[in-house]
C-alpha positions as CSV (number, residue, x, y, z in Angstrom):
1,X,54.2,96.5,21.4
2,X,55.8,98.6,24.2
3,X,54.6,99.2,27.9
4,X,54.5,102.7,29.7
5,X,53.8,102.6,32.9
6,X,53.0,105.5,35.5
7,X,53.3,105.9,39.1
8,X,50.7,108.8,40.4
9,X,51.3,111.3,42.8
10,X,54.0,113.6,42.7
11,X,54.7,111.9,38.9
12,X,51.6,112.6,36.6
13,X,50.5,115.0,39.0
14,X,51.8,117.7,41.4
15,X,49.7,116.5,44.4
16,X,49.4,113.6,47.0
17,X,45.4,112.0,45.9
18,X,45.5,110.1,49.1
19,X,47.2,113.0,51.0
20,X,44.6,115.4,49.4
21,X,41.6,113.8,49.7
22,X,41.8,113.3,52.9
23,X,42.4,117.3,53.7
24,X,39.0,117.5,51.0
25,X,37.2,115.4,53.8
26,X,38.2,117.5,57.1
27,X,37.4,120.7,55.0
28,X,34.1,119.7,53.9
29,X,33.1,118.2,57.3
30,X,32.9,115.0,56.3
31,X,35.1,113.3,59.5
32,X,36.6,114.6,62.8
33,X,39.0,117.0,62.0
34,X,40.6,116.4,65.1
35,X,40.9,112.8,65.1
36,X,41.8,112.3,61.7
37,X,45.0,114.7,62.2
38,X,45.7,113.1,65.2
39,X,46.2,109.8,63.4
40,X,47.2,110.6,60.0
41,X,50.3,112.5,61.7
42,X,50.8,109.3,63.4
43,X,51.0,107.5,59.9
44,X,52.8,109.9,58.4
45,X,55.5,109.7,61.5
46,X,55.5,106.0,60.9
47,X,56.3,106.0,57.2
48,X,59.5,108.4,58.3
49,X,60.8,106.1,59.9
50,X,60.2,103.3,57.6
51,X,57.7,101.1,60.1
52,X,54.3,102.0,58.6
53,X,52.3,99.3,57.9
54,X,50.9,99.8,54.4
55,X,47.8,97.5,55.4
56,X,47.0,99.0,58.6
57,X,47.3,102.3,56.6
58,X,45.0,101.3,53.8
59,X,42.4,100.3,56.1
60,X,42.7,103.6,58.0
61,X,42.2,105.6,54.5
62,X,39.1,103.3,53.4
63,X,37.2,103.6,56.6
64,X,37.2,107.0,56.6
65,X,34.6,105.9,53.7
66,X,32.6,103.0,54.8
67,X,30.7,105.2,56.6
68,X,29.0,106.8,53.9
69,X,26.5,105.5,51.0
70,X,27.4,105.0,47.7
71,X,25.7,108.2,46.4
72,X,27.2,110.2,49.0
73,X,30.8,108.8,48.4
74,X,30.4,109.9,44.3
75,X,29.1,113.4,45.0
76,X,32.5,114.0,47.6
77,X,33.9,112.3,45.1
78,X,32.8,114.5,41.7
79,X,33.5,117.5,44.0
80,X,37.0,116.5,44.7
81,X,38.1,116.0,41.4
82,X,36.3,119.5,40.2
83,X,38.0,121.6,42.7
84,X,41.4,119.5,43.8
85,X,42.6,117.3,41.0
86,X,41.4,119.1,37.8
87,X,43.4,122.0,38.5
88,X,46.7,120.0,39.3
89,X,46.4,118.3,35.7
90,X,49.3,120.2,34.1
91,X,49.7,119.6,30.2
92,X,53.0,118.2,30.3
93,X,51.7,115.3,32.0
94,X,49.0,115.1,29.6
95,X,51.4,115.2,26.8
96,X,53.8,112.6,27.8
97,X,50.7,110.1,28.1
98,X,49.5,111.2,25.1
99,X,53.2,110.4,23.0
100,X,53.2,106.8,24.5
101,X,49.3,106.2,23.8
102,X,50.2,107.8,20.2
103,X,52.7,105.5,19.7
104,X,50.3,102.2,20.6
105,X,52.1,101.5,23.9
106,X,50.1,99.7,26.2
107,X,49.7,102.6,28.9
108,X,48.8,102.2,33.0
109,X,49.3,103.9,35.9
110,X,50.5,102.0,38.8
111,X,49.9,103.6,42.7
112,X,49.9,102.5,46.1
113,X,46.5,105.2,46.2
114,X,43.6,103.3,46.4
115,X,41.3,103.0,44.0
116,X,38.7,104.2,44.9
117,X,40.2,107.7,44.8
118,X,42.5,106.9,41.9
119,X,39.6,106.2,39.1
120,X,38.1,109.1,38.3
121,X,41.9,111.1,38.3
122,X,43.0,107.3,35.5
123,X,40.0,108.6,33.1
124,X,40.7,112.5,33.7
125,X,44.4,111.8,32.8
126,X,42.6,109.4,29.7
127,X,44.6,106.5,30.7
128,X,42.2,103.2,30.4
129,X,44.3,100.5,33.1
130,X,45.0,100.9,36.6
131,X,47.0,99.3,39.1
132,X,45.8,100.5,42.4
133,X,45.2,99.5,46.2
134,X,41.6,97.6,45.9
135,X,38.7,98.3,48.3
136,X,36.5,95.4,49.2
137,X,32.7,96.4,48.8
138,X,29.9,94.6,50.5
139,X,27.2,92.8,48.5
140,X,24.8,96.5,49.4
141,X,27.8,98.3,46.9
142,X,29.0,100.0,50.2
143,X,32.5,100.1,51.0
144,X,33.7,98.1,54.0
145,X,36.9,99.7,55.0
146,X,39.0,96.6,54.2
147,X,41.7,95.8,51.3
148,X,41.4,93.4,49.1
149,X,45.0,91.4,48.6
150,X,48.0,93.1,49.2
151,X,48.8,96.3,49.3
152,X,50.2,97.7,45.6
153,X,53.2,99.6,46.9
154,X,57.1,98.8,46.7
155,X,57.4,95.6,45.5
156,X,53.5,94.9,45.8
157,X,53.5,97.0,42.3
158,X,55.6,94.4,40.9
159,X,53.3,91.5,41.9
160,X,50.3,93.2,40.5
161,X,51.5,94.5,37.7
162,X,52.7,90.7,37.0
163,X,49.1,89.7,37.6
164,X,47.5,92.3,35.7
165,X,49.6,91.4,32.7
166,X,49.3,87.9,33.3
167,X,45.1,88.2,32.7
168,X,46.0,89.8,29.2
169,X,48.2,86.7,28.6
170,X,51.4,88.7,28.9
171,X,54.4,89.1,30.9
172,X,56.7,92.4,31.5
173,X,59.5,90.2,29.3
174,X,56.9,89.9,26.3
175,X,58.0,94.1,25.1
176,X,60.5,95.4,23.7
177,X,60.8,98.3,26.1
178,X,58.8,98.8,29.4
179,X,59.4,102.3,30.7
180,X,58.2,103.3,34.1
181,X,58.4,106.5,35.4
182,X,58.6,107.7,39.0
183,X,59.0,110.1,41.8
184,X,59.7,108.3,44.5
185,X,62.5,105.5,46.0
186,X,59.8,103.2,47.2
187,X,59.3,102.2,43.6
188,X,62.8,101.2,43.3
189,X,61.6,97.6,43.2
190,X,60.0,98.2,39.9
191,X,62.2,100.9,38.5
192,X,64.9,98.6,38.6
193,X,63.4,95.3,36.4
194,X,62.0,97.7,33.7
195,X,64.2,98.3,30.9
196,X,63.4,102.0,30.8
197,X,63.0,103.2,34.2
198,X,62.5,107.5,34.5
199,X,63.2,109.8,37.5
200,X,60.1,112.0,37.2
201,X,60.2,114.9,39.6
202,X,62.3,112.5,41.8
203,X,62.6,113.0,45.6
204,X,66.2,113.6,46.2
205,X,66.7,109.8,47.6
206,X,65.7,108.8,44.0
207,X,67.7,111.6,41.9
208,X,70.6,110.5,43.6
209,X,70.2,106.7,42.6
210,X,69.2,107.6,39.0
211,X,72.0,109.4,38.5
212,X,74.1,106.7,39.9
213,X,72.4,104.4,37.7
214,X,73.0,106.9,34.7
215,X,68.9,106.5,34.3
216,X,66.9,108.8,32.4
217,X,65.5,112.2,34.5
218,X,62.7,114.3,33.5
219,X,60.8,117.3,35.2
220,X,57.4,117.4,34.3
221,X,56.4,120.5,36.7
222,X,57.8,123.7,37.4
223,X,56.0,125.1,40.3
């Protein structure tokens, strides 16, 4: 058996999720407009130039949900993926998921989104395992704002992915190929112990290593 694994945004889809469905909560009213710009600039600020604390970020992203209940969270929820996600689901992406489930790879997508926002888009894309930032959730089924572990971003998606193998009684060195395709640098870590690793609508820091690294490149959207 093979593996095929999948970062998220910007690689299977055109879009930020995390970005996204946090402009889905200022436009519906569901937090201060106001405030939350004023501090997601200062993440965003943070991550350019390479100090931001995925943690403290994390937490920021999953409070903005502890304050609602359950029922609330899966109706913002259903209406996000109706009017945000379903329309960035392009059927190239659909069709290279497809080719490596068609070929009995073991398939997963892998993102430093958390997972509460990440689960629905897994089973819209028809992929059955993800590897995502967990939220902890209080013994009411509410969300508490926290993470559970660390966070699954850079290396972190190494150490999980390890782990998530490693309950199926398998390790990344058990296949015969393990492709993993990406956007971004940050997943340099894991692009570069995977015997297949693909440059998928890369940022220009990425393009530049791939091409370096004579790995594979692929565009998967044209607009």
């Amino acid at each position: 058996m093979n593996l095929a694994l999948f970062d998220l945004d910007h690689t299977l889809l055109p879009i930020d999720s995390d970005y996204e469905w946090g402009q889905f909560l200022v436009r519906i009213g569901a937090v201060d407009a106001v405030e939350f710009d004023r501090r997601n600039k200062d993440f965003f600020a943070q991550y350019q130039a390479g100090t931001l604390d995925p943690v403290e970020y994390l937490e920021f992203t999953l409070g903005t949900l502890a304050g609602f209940a359950p029922e609330k969270l899966a109706a913002m929820q259903a209406q996000y993926m109706e009017e945000v996600v379903a329309p960035a689901i392009r059927p190239a992406a659909l069709a290279l998921l497809k080719q490596h489930i068609d070929q009995g790879d073991l398939v997963a997508i892998v993102t430093a989104t958390n997972h509460f926002v990440t689960a629905p888009i897994a089973r819209a894309l028809g992929v059955e395992h993800l590897i995502a930032a967990m939220p902890e959730v209080d013994a009411d089924g509410r969300l508490t704002g926290r993470l559970i572990g660390t966070p699954t971003q850079g290396p972190g998606k190494i150490v999980h992915t390890r782990a998530w193998l490693e309950k199926m009684g398998k390790k990344l060195e058990d296949f015969g190929t393990v492709h993993f395709y990406s956007d971004s640098h940050n997943d340099l870590p894991l692009m570069s112990i995977v015997s297949h690793p693909v440059a998928t609508n890369p940022n220009e820091k990425l393009k530049t290593h791939a091409a370096a690294q004579g790995w594979r490149l692929i565009e998967l959207f044209n607009d």
